[in-house]
Structure formats: C-alpha cells, structure tokens
VEXGU-475039 format. One record per residue (C-alpha): residue number from 1; residue in three letters; chain; x, y, z. Coordinates in steps of 0.02 Angstrom, whole numbers. Example, Ala and Ser with C-alpha at 12.3 -4.5 7.8 and 13.67 -1.06 7.14 Angstrom:
! residues 2
[zanu 1, ALA, A, [615, -225, 390]],
[zanu 2, SER, A, [684, -53, 357]],
This chain:
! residues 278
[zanu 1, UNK, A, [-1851, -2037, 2243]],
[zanu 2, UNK, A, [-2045, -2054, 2214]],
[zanu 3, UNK, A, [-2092, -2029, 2030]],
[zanu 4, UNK, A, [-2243, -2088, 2034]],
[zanu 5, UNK, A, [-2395, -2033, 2144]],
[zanu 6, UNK, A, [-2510, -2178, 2125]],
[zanu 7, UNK, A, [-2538, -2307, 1955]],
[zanu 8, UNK, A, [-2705, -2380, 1897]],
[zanu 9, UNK, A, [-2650, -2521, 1775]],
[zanu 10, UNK, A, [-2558, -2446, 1635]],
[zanu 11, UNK, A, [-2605, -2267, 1674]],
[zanu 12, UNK, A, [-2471, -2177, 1825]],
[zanu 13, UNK, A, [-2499, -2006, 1884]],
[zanu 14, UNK, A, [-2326, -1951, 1911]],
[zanu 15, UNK, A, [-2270, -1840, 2070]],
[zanu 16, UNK, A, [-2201, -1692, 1982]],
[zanu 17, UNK, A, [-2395, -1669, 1889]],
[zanu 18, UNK, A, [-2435, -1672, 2062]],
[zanu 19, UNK, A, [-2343, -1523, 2113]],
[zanu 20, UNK, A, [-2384, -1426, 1964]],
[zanu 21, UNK, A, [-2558, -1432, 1979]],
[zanu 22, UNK, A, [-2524, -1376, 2161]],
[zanu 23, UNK, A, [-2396, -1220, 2110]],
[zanu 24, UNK, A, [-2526, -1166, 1987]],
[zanu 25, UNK, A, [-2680, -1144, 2121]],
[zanu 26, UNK, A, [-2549, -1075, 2229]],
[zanu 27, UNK, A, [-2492, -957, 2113]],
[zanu 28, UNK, A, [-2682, -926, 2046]],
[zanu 29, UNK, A, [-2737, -891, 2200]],
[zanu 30, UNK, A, [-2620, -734, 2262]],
[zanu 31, UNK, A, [-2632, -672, 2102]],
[zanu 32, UNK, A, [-2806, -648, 2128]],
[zanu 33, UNK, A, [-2782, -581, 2312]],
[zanu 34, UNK, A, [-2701, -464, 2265]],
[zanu 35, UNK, A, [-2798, -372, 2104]],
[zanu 36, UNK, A, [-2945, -385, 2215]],
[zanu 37, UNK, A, [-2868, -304, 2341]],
[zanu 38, UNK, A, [-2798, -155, 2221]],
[zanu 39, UNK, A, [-2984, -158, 2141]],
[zanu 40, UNK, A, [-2945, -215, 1966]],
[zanu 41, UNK, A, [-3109, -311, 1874]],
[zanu 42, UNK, A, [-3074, -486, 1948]],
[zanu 43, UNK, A, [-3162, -568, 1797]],
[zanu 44, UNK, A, [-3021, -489, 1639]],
[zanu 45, UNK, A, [-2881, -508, 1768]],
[zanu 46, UNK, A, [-2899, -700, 1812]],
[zanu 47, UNK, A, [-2938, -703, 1619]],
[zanu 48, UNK, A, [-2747, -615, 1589]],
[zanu 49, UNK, A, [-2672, -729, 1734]],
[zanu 50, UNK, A, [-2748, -882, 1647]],
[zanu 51, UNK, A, [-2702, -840, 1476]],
[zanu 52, UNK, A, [-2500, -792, 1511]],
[zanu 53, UNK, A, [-2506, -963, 1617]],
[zanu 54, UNK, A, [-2554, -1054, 1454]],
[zanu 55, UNK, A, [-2443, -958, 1337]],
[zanu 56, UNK, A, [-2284, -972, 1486]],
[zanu 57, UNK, A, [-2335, -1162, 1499]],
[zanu 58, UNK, A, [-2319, -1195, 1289]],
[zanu 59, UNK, A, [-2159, -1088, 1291]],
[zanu 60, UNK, A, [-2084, -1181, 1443]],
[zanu 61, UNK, A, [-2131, -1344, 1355]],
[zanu 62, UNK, A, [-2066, -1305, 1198]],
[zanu 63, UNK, A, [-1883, -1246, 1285]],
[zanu 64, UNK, A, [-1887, -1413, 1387]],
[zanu 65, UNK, A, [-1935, -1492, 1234]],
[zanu 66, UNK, A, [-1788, -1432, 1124]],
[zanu 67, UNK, A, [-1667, -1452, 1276]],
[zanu 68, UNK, A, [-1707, -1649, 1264]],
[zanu 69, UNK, A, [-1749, -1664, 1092]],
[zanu 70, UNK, A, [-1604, -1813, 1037]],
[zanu 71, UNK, A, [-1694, -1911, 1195]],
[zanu 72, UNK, A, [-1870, -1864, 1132]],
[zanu 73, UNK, A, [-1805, -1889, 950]],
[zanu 74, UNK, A, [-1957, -1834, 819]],
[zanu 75, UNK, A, [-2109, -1895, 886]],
[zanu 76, UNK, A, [-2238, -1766, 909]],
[zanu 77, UNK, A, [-2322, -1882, 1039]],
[zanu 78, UNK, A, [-2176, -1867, 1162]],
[zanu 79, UNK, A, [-2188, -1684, 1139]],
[zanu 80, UNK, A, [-2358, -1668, 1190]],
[zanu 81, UNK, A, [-2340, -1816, 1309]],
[zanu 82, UNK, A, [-2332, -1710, 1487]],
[zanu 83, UNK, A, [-2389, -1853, 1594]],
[zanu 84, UNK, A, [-2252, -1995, 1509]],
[zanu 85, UNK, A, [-2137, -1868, 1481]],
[zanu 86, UNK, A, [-2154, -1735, 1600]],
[zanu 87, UNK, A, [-2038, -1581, 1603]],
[zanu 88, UNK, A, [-2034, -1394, 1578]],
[zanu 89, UNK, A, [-1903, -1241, 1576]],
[zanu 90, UNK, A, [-1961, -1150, 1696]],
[zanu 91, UNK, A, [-1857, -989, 1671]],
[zanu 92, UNK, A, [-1899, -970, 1472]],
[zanu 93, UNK, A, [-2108, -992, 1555]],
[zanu 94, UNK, A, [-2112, -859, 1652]],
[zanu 95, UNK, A, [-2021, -754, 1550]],
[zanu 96, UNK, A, [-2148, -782, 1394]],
[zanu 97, UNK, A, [-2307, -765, 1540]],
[zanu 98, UNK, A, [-2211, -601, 1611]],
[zanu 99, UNK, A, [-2208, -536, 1411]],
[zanu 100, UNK, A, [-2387, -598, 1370]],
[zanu 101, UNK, A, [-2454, -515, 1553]],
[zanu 102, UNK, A, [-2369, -367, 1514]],
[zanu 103, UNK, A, [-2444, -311, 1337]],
[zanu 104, UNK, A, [-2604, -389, 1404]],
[zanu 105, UNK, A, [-2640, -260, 1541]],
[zanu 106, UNK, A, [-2565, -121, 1431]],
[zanu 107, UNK, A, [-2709, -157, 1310]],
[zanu 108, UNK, A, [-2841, -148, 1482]],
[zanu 109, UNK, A, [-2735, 14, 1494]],
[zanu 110, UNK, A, [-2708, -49, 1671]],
[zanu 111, UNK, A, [-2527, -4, 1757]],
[zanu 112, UNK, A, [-2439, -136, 1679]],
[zanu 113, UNK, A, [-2270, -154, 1799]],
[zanu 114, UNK, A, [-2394, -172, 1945]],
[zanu 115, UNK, A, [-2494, -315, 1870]],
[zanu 116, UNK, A, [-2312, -382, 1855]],
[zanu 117, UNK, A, [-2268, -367, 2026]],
[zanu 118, UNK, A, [-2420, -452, 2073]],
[zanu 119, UNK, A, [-2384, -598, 1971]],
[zanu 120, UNK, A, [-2197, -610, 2035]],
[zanu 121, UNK, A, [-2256, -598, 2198]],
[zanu 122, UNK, A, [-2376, -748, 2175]],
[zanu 123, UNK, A, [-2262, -836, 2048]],
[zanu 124, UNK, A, [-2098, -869, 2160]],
[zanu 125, UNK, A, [-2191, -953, 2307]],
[zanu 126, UNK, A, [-2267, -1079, 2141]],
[zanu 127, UNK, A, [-2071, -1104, 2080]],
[zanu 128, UNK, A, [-2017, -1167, 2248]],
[zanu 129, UNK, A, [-2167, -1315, 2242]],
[zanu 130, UNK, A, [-2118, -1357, 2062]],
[zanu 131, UNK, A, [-1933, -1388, 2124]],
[zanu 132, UNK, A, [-1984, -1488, 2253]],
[zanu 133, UNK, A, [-2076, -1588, 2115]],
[zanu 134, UNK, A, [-1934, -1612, 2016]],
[zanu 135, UNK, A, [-1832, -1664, 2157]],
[zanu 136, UNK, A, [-1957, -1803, 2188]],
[zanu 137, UNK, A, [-1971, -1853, 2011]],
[zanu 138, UNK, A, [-1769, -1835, 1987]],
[zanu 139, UNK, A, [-1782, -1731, 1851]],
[zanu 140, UNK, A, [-1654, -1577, 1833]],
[zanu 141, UNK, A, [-1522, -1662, 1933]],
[zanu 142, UNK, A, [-1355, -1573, 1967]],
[zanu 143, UNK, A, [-1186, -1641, 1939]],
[zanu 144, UNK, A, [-1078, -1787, 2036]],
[zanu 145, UNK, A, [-1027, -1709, 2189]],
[zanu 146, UNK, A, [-943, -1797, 2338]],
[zanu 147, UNK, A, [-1017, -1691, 2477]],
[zanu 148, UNK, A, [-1123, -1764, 2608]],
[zanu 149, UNK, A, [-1293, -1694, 2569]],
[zanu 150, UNK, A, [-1256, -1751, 2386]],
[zanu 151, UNK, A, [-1410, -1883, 2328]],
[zanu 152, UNK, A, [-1391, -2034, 2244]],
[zanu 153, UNK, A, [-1554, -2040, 2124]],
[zanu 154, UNK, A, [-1644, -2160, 2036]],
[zanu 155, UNK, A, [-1546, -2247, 1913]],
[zanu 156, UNK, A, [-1374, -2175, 1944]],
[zanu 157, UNK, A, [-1242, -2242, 2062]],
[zanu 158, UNK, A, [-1147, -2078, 2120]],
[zanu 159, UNK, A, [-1225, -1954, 2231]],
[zanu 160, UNK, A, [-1280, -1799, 2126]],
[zanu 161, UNK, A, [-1300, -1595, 2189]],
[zanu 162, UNK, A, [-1496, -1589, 2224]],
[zanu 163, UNK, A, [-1505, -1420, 2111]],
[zanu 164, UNK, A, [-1713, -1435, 2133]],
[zanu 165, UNK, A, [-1695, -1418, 2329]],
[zanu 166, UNK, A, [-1561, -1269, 2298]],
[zanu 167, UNK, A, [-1690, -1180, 2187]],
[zanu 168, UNK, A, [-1834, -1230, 2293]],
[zanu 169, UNK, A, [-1763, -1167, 2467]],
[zanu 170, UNK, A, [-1725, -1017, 2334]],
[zanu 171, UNK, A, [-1871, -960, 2299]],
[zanu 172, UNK, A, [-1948, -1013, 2456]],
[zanu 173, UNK, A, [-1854, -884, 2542]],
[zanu 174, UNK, A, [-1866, -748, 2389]],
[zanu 175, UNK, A, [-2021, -752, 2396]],
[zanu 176, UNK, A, [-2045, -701, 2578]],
[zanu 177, UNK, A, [-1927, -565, 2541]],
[zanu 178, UNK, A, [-2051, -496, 2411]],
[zanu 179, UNK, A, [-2193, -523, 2530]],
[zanu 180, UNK, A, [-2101, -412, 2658]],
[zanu 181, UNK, A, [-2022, -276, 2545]],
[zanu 182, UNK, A, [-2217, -264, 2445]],
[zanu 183, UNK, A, [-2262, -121, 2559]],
[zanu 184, UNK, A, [-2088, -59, 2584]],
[zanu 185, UNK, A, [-1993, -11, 2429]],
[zanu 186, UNK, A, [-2107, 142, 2406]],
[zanu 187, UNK, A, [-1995, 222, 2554]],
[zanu 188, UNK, A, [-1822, 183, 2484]],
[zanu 189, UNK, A, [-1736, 324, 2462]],
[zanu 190, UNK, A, [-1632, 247, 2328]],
[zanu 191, UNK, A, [-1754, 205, 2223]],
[zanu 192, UNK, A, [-1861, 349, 2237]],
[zanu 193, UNK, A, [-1721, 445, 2169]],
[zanu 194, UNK, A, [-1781, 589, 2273]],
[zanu 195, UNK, A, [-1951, 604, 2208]],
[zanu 196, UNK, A, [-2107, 611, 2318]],
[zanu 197, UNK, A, [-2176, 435, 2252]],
[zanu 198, UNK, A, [-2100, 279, 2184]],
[zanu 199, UNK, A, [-2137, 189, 2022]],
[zanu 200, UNK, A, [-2213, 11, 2031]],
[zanu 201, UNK, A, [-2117, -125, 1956]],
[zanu 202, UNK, A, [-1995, -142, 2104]],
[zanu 203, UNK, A, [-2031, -322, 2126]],
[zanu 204, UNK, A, [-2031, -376, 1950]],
[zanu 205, UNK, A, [-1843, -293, 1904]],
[zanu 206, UNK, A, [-1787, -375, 2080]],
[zanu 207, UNK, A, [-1875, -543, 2009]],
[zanu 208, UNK, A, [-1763, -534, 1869]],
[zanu 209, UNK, A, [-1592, -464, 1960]],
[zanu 210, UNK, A, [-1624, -604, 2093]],
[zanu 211, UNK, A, [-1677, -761, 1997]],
[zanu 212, UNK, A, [-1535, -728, 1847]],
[zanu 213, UNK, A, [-1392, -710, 1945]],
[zanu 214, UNK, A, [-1471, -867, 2066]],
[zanu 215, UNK, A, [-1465, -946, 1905]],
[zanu 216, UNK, A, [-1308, -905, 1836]],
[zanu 217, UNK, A, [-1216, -971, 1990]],
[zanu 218, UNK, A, [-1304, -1135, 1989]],
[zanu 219, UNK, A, [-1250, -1169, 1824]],
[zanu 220, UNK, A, [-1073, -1234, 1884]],
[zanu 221, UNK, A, [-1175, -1356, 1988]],
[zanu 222, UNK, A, [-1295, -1416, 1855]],
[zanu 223, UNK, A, [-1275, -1455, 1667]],
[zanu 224, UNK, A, [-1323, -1346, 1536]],
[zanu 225, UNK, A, [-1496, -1352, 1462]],
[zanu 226, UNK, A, [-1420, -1267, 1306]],
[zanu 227, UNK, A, [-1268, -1289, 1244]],
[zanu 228, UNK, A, [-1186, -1184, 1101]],
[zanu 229, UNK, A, [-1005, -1268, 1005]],
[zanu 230, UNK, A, [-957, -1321, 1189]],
[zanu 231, UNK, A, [-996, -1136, 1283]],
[zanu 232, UNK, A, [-1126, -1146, 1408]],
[zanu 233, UNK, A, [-1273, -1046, 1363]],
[zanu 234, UNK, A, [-1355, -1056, 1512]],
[zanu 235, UNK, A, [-1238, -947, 1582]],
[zanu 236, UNK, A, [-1245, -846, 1444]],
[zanu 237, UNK, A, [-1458, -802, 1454]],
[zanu 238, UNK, A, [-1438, -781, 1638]],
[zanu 239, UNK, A, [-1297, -652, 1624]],
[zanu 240, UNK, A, [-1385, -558, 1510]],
[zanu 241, UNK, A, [-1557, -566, 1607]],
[zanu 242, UNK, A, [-1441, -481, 1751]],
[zanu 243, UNK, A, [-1393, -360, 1657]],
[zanu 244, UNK, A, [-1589, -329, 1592]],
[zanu 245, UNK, A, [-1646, -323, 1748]],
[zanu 246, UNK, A, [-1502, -220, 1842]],
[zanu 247, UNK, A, [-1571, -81, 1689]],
[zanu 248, UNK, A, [-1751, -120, 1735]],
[zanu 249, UNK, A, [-1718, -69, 1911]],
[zanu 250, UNK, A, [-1618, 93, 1867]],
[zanu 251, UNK, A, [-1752, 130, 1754]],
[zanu 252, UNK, A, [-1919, 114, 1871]],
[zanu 253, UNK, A, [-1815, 207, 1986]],
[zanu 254, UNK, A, [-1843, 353, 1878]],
[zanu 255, UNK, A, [-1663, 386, 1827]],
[zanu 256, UNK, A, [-1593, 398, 1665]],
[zanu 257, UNK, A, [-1430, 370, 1593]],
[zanu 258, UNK, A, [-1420, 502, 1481]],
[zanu 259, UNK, A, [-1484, 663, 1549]],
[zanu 260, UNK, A, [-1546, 812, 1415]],
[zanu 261, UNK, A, [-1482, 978, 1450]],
[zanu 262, UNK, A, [-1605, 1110, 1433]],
[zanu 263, UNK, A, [-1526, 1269, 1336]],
[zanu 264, UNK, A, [-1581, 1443, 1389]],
[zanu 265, UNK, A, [-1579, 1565, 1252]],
[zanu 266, UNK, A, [-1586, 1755, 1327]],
[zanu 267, UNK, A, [-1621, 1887, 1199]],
[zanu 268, UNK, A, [-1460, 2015, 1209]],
[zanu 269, UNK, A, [-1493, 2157, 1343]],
[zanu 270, UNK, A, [-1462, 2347, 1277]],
[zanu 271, UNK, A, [-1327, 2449, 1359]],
[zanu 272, UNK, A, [-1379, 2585, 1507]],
[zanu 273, UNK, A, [-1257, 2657, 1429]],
[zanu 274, UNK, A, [-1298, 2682, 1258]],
[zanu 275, UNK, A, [-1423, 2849, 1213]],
[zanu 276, UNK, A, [-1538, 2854, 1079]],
[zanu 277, UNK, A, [-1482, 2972, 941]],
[zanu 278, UNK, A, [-1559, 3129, 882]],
C-alpha cells in the first residue's frame, strides 16, 4: 500500500489525511450547492455544516479511539495524535453530525429532514474518498480470504478482503442513486401514501436503510470494531439502525402504525311517530 504521502525529516503526512481533507471539501462543497440553491442564508448554514463536521469528527474519533484503545493503551497523546495515529469510525461520525445538524436547523426553525437530505446527499460521495484512503493506508482491513482479488497488505503475509474498496465502490454508487432519485421520490406513489405532496427526508431514512444493512453484511467479511462477551456488536448497531431507518421511512411517508378512530356521537332522533300530548 502507500501510507505515507510525502516525509520531511521526522514529520510524514500520511495518505489517508490526504483523503480526508479531500472528502471534507467534497462534502463541504455540495452541501453548500445545494442550500444555495433551496435559498437558505448561506452564511448560518455553512456555519451548521461546519459545526456537525466538528462534533461528527470528535465522536468518530472517540469510537475509533475506544475500538483500539489496548493498542493506544492510556496516553492521551495517541488519542489526539490524528496524523501518527490516524483513524476514525466513520458510521458513529455521521450519525453524531446527522443528530447535531438536525436540532441545529430545528433551532433556525428551518425544515430540518431537508437540511438532512442535503447533507446525505453530499456526505456519501465524501465516504467513498475516505475508503479509498483507508485502503491506501491499510487501515480497516477485512479478514484472510483466499479469493483472487484478496490483497496482501503491509505487514501481513495472507491476502486480506479489501473491505475499504467494498465500502468505497459502495457509496460511490449510493451516492449517484441519491443524486438521481433527489428530484424523483416526490412522485412515488408509495411514499406519498396518496397525498398530493411528499415529505422531505426521503434521502436521509434511505441513507440509513441503505448504509446499515451495507454494513451489517460486511461484518462477516471484516472484524468487529466492538465486541461484547464474544457477540459481534457491529452487527448488532447496524441491525438496529435498519430497523430505525425502515421506521424513518414509513414515517416521512406519512403513515402511521396506529391509526385513531374518530367516534361520531349523534344525539337520539324523536319518533314520527310519537304525538305530543295534550
């Protein structure tokens, strides 16, 4: 692979920072495109997209950190160390940048599910250049597999599954499926659910469905960044974020599961019959 970019004595610049830097002016970028082109204040919104990128980018390091912590051990400097010790979980990011985005346009009052679909839309081009980062870097490596396209990284001597690739050639492709469904969805009958209009937030509970369950089946090809008494709790986040975002969808379709029943209450109707007495 090729870890490192370029070095200048003791001081390397490794590839995956490289690719990071690039995903995030990517991602920066179309998520700016697009509020301008819905007409929301460019200034507050680049201020939300900047903010849930810092608080997704602590989160993510914090997960990676955690995930590795008996090869980090206790020292705070490794921790903080992203250039030595480069590495974040991507999925627990954006999910903490999705939560921050979301109560920050709520509090700009602005429709909050359509600021999320703009950052999905941006956000799953940006995955697929951070996977090809780690691929370079040979970070996130799959398991020993004996099929041809298997890769034999740095430092191991048995071709591996190149998970990064997988996710990259993922999201590449998801996220031209978002691009092309954007101005679509609205005329699914589906998900209207028979109404005139359609909710926003289409892309954002696809996001979800799509990613989790992309996840979920990579994890018997990869091992688990968390691991509970043996059980593999990847599988177990990703199954439930399936199931979140299967409800999500239902939901911003406009159905419910439950469905009120409205009681009519007719006052009693007098007889034809009956005669008033004298």
């Amino acid at each position: 692979m090729f870890p490192v970019l370029y070095s200048v004595g003791a001081f390397e610049f490794r590839t995956f920072n490289f690719f990071i830097v690039l995903a995030f002016l990517m991602t920066a970028f179309l998520f700016w495109k697009k509020g301008r082109e819905e007409h929301y204040p460019e200034v507050q919104l680049f201020d939300g997209f900047l903010l849930a990128t810092m608080v997704g980018f602590l989160a993510g390091r914090v997960g990676y950190v955690l995930s590795v912590l008996p090869m980090l051990g206790w020292s705070v400097f490794k921790w903080i160390d992203i250039f030595g010790y480069p590495g974040i979980s991507g999925a627990i990011g954006v999910f903490a940048a999705i939560l921050y985005l979301y109560h920050y346009a709520k509090e700009h009052k602005w429709d909050a599910f359509e600021i999320l679909d703009f950052f999905v839309l941006s956000v799953a081009g940006g995955l697929g250049v951070g996977y090809i980062g780690l691929f370079f870097d040979g970070s996130a490596i799959g398991i020993p597999t004996e099929l041809p396209w298997g890769v034999t990284f740095q430092g191991l001597q048995e071709p591996h599954h190149p998970t990064q690739l997988y996710f990259a050639i993922f999201f590449f492709l998801f996220s031209w499926y978002l691009a092309r469904v954007e101005y679509k969805y609205r005329t699914y009958e589906w998900y209207r659910s028979g109404k005139k209009t359609a909710q926003t937030g289409f892309l954002v509970s696809v996001f979800v469905v799509a990613t989790t369950a992309f996840y979920f089946a990579m994890s018997w090809f990869k091992p688990p960044v968390f691991s509970y008494f043996g059980v593999n709790g990847d599988r177990i986040v990703a199954f439930m974020g399936l199931l979140y975002g299967c409800w999500l969808l239902y939901h911003r379709s406009g159905r419910t599961l439950f469905h009120k029943k409205k009681m009519l209450v007719s006052a009693p109707e007098e007889s034809s019959n009956e005669t008033p007495s004298n």
